[in-house]
C-alpha positions in Angstrom: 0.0 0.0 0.0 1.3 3.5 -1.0 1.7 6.3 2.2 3.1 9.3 1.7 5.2 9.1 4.6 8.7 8.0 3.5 9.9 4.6 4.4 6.9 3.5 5.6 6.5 5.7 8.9 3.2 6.8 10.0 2.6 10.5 11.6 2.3 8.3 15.2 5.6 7.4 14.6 7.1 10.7 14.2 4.8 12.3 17.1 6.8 9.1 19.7 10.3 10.7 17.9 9.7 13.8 18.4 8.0 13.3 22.0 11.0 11.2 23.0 13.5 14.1 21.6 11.4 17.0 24.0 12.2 14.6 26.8 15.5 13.6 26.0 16.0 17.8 25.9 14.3 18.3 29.0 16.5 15.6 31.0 19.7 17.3 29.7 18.3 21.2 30.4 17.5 19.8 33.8 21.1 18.1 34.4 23.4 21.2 32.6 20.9 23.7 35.7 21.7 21.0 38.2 25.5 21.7 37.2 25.3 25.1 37.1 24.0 25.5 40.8 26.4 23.0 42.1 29.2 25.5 40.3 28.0 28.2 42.3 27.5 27.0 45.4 31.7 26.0 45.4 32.1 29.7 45.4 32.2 31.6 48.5 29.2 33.8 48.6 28.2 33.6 52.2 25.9 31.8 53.8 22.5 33.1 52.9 23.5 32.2 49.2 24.6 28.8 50.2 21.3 28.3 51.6 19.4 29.3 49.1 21.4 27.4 46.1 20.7 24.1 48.4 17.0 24.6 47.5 17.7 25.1 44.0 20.2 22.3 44.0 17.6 19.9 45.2 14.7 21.6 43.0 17.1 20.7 40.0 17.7 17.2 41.0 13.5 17.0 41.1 13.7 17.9 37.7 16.3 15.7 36.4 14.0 12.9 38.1 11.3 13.8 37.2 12.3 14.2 33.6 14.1 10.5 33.4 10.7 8.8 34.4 8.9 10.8 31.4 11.8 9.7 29.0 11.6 6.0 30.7 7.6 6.0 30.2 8.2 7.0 26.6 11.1 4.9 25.9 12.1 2.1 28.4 15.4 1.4 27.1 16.4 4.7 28.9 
């Protein structure tokens, strides 16, 4: 039967590529913030900044769990 999607791929199969791409994305936005905040808080700012980067820091890890499970629901080879 002829599709007009090449090779055969249906539009459900480029929605689960494109789906597991925004998540992929997501996981390494979440990880490079994580990073970032970890970088600051080895600088000495004082201890009001520390404190407040420790929330951040473990907001950020949230998000980098968070995000895994949506890849890992989409894809579970990841």
């Amino acid at each position: 039967m002829y599709t007009l999607e090449p090779h055969g791929r249906g539009i459900a199969a480029d929605l689960l590529n494109l789906e597991m791409a925004r998540a992929r994305q997501r996981v390494n936005r979440a990880k490079l913030a994580l990073e970032s905040a970890e970088e600051m808080l080895d600088d000495d700012c004082g201890v009001a900044v520390n404190l407040t980067l420790c929330g951040r820091i473990r907001a950020e890890q949230r998000r980098v769990i968070e995000a895994r499970e949506r890849l890992t629901k989409i894809d579970p080879r990841h």
